[in-house]
N, C-alpha and C positions, 0 to 999 in steps of 0.2 A: 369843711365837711358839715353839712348840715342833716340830721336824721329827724324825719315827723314821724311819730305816733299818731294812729285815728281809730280812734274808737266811734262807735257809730248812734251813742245815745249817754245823756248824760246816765248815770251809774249810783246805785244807793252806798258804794261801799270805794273805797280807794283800790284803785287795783296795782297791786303791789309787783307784780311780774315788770308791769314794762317799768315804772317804778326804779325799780332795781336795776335794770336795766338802763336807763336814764341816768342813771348816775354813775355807771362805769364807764359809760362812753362820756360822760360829762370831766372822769378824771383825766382824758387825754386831749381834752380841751377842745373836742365838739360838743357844734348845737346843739340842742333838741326842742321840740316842740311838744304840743299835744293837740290835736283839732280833732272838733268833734263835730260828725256829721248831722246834727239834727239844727246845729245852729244857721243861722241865716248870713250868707256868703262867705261858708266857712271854705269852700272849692277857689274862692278869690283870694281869702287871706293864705289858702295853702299856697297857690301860684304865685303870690307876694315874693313868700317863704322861701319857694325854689327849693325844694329837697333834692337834697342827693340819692336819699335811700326813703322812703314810704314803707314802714313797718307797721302789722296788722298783727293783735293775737287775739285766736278766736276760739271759742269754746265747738261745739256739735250743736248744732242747731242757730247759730249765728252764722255759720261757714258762711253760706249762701248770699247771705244780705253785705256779709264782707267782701266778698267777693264783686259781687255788683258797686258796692261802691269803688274797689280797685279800678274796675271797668272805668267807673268816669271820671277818677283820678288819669288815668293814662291815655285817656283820649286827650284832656287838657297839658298835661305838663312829660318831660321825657325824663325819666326818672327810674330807680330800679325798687322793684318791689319786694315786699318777703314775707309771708305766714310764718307767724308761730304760736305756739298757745297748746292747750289739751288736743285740740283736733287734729292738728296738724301734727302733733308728733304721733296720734295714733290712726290717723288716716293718709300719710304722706304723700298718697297721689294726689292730693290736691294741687299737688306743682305740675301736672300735667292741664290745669285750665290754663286759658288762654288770657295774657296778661300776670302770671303769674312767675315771676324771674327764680323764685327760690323759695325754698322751705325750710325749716328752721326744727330738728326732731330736740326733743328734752329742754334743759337748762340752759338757755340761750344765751347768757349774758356774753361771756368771752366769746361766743361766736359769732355774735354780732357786734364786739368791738374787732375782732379778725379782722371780719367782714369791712368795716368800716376802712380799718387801715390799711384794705386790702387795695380796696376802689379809690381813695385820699392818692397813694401810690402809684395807682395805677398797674397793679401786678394782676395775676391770675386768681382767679375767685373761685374755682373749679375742685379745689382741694382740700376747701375749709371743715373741717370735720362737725358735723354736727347738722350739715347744710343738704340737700338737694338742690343741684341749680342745672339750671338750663345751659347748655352749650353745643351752639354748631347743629341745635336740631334731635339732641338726646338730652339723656339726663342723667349728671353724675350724681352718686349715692354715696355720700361719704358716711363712714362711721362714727359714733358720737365719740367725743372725748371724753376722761371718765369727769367722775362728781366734783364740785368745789369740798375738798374734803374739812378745809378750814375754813367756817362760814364767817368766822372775823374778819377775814381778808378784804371782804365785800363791803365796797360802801353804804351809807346808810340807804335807804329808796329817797331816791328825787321828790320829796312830796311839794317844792314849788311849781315841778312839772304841771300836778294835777288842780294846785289850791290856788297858780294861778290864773286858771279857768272857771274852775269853780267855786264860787263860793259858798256854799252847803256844806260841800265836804270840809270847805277850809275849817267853816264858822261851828261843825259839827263838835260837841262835846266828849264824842267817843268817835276813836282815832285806833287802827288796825293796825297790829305788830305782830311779827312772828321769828319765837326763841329758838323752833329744829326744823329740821327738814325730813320728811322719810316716814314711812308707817309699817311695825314688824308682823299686821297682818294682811290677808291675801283673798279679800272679801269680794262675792265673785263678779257683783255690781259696780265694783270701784277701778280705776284708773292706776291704782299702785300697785296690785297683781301684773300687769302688762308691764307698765314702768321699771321694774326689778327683770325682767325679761330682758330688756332693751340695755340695762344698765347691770349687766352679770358680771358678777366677779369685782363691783365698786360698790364702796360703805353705803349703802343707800339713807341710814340712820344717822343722822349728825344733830348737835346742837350748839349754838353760839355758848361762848363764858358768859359769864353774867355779868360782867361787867360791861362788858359790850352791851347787851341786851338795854342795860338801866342808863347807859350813854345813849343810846339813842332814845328811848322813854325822856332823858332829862331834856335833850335837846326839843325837840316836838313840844315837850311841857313849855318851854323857854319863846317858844316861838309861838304858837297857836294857842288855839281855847282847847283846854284837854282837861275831862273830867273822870273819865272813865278809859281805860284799857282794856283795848279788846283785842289778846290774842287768840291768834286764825291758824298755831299747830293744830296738823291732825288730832295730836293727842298731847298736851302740855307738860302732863306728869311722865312722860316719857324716859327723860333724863334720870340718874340715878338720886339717891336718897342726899346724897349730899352737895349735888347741882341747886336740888330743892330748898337745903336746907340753908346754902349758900344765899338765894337767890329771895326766901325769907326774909332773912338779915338785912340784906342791900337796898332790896326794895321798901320795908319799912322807912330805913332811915333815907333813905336817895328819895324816892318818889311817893309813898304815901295815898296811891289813889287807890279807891275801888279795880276790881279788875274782873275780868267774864274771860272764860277758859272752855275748852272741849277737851273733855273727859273720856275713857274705857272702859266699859264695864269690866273685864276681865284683870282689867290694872289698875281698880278700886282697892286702896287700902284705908283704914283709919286710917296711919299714919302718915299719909299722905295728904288726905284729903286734913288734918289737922293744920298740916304744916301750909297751905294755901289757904285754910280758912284765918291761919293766922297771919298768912303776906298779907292778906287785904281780899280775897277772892270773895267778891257779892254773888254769882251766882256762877254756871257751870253748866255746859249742851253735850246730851251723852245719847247715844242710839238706842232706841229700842227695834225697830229696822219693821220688825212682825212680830204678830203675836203668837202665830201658829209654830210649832217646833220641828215638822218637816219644813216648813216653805226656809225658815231662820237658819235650820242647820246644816239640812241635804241641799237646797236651789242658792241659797246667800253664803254658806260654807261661815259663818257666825259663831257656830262653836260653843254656844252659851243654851243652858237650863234658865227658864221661867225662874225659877229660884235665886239662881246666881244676880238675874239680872233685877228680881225685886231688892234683894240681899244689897247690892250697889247704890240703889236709889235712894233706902232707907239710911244708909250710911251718910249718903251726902246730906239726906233730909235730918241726920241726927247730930248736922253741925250749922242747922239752921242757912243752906244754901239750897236758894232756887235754883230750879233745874228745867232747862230748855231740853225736849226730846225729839230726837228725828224719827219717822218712818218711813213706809214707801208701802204704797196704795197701787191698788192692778198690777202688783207682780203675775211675771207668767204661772201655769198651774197653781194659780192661785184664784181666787173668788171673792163673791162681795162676802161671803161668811167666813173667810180666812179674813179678810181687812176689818172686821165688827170682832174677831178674836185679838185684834192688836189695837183696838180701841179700846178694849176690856182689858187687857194688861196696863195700857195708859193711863185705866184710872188706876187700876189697882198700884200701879207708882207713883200713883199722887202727883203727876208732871203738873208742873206751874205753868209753859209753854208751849204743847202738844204740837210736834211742825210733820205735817205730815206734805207729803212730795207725792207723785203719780210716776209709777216708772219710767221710763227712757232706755231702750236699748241702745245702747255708746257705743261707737266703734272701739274691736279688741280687747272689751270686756269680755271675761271669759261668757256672763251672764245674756250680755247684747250677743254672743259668738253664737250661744246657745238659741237664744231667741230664732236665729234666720236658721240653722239649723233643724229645727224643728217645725220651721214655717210659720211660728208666729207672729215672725213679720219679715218683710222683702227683702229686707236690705237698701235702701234708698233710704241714706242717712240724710237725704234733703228734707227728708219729711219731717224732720223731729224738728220740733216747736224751743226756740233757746231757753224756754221756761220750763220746770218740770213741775208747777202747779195750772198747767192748761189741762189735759186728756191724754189718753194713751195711743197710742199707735200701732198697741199689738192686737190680733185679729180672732185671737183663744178668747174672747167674751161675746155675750149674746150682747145685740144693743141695749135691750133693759140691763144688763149687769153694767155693762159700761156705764149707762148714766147714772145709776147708783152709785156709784165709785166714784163717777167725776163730784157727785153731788156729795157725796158723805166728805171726800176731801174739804170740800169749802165747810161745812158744820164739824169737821175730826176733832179741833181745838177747844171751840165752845163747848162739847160736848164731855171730852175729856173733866176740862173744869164744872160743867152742869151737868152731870149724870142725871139730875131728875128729869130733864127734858129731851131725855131718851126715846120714847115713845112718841113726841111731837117731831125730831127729825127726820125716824123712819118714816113717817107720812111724808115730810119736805122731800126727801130724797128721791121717791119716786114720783117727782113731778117734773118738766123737761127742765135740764139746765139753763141758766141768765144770767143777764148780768147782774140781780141782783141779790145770788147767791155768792158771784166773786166778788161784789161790792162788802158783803157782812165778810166775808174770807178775811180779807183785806184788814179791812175798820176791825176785828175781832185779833186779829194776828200782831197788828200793830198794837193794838192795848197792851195785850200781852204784853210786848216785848217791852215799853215803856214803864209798864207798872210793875210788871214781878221780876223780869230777869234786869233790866237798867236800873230802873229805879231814878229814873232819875228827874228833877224837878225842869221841867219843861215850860215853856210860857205857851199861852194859844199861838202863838206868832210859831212858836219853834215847831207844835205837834201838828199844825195845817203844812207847814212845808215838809214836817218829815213824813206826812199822809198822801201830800201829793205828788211828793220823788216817790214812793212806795207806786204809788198808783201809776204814773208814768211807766215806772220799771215794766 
């Protein structure tokens, strides 16, 4: 039984889903592959390969170009196919395109070894839970299985899968881990409001032992160039006070590296942030979302006072850790003067990595639910761009406001850190958008992240490659 993965462009970041994935069907002693579609006669080497099963996961706004490349997998080779990923579990009729054998909703792993050991067998596929599949001309809808409740159980992620492809990611000095799963807030923009829908009445909240966690940290160290750790939880300080305290202790003495974490404002404690600043934690990415207190509390359901959230920054900033901050720029009912009030919180938190995003209505987002609702935009989730630093798509802005926005996005970051040259973007801003406002975007975002949040000592060889995977992306 042989299963390919294909992704459809090399990638700045490990993706850890099929990953994981990869390696549980790897313990029942099938192939796997990984092929990636931008390479040159990767459609030859997949037909080499002869898959049995062609698996795709794709986010909203990749659907499409996924999709298209399914198409001319399947005209070449006779093969069964399967979506999975964010969109597909919150857009599921995508299993009604044509070329599409099955769908794949939530946490895929065991249902894609099912799967596997279904069709190896040759038994019926029709009843795998977790699945949408095609048969006889309908479509059966099975219901998801609950959560992996013990995330130790799961093998480590396959990362020969990906590093033996690429080497960037291999040769890469910061390598992506993740200690829980689950997030216990309900933010109206995010995918884990819907998620906790889909999975009612299961732990949605988990996190590996630490020992586990620092086993596979040691291993990655053992094998690859690993300088820095960078866990991808929602939220890291998650776990209770003595997971933490645990997990201080182990990683000191086991691994010893710098480490970069996403943070909560509302789950800011000293003694918390004490107890990472003395595992090894170099710096820390925590939301500011908006600056304005309708659009953050009533539209984003966020929950948090201007106070609290300066209150958090200052705390992390009063243990001498850089802080990476996200927003989002042309929210609905919102304005270019609502986005210049979350510019002006941004300084006032002294952010070292200002990362500001352009909305995106997501399928089953309550926020995207609201959007078509209200008509701010159609509903034609083909439209949405797989980046959320291109433009927006909703139709509540005049076109000067929209390019303002598109335009204050690429300046948000420089701006945040140079306040003085406030008065010089407003004039930039209102001129049409280029590329070589996303060109400074880019070149600007990238410094950032190399110099205040990594830190880390880079050769010209390393920061040209890691400027022009950024640019590629």
């Amino acid at each position: 039984m042989k299963i390919a993965f294909i992704i459809k462009n090399y990638d700045i970041a490990e993706p850890l889903g099929i990953m994981y994935i990869s390696s549980l069907l790897k313990t029942k002693g099938y192939s796997t592959a990984l092929f990636i579609a931008s390479d040159k006669n990767w459609l030859n080497c997949l037909k080499n390969y002869s898959p049995d099963i062609v698996a795709y996961s794709a986010i909203s706004g990749s659907h499409a170009e996924y999709l298209k490349i399914n198409d001319q997998v399947k005209a070449e080779i006779e093969t069964f196919s399967i979506f999975g990923g964010p969109h597909t579990t919150f857009f599921p009729e995508t299993v009604y395109q044509e070329n599409v054998d099955a769908i794949c909703i939530g946490e895929g792993g065991y249902a894609m070894l099912e799967l596997a050991d279904s069709i190896e067998q040759g038994s019926d596929i029709s009843g795998i839970n977790n699945l949408w599949v095609k048969k006889d001309g309908t479509v059966i809808k099975n219901p998801v299985r609950p959560l992996v409740e013990d995330l130790n159980e799961l093998p480590f992620p396959d990362r020969d899968l990906v590093y033996r492809k690429d080497n960037y990611l291999r040769d890469n000095k910061i390598k992506r881990f993740i200690s829980n799963r689950g997030c216990p807030f309900t933010c109206t923009y995010c995918f884990n409001r819907a998620y906790k829908k889909i999975y009612k009445g299961n732990k949605i909240i988990r996190w590996r032992n630490v020992k586990n966690v620092i086993e596979e940290i040691r291993e990655v160290k053992n094998r690859y160039p690993l300088e820095i750790v960078r866990f991808i939880d929602d939220i890291f300080i998650l776990p209770p006070k003595k997971w933490l305290e645990e997990f201080k202790n182990l990683y000191k003495q086991e691994i010893n590296l710098p480490f970069v974490c996403n943070l909560q404002v509302r789950l800011v404690t000293d003694e918390k942030i004490r107890l990472i600043k003395e595992a090894g934690c170099m710096s820390v990415y925590m939301a500011i979302e908006s600056g304005n207190d309708r659009i953050r509390n009533e539209l984003l359901e966020r929950n948090m006072t201007k106070e609290e959230i300066v209150n958090a920054f200052d705390l992390v900033h009063k243990y001498n850790i850089p802080i990476g901050a996200e927003n989002i720029l042309g929210l609905p009912e919102g304005s270019f003067e609502t986005d210049m009030e979350t510019l002006q919180l941004n300084i006032k938190c002294k952010v070292d990595n200002a990362i500001s995003t352009v909305f995106q209505p997501y399928p089953k987002t309550k926020l995207g639910e609201y959007t078509i609702e209200k008509g701010y935009f159609n509903g034609n989730f083909d439209l949405l761009s797989e980046s959320y630093f291109i433009g927006s798509q909703l139709n509540c802005f005049s076109n000067k406001d929209q390019k303002k926005i598109e335009n204050l996005h690429k300046f948000f970051g420089f701006t945040v850190n140079h306040p003085s040259f406030l008065p010089l973007i407003k004039i930039l801003i209102n001129m049409p958008p280029n590329k070589l406002f996303r060109l400074f975007h880019r070149l600007w975002d990238s410094y950032c992240k190399k110099r205040k949040i990594f830190n880390i000592k880079f050769t010209i060889k390393d920061y040209l490659s890691a400027l022009l995977r950024v640019l590629r992306y």
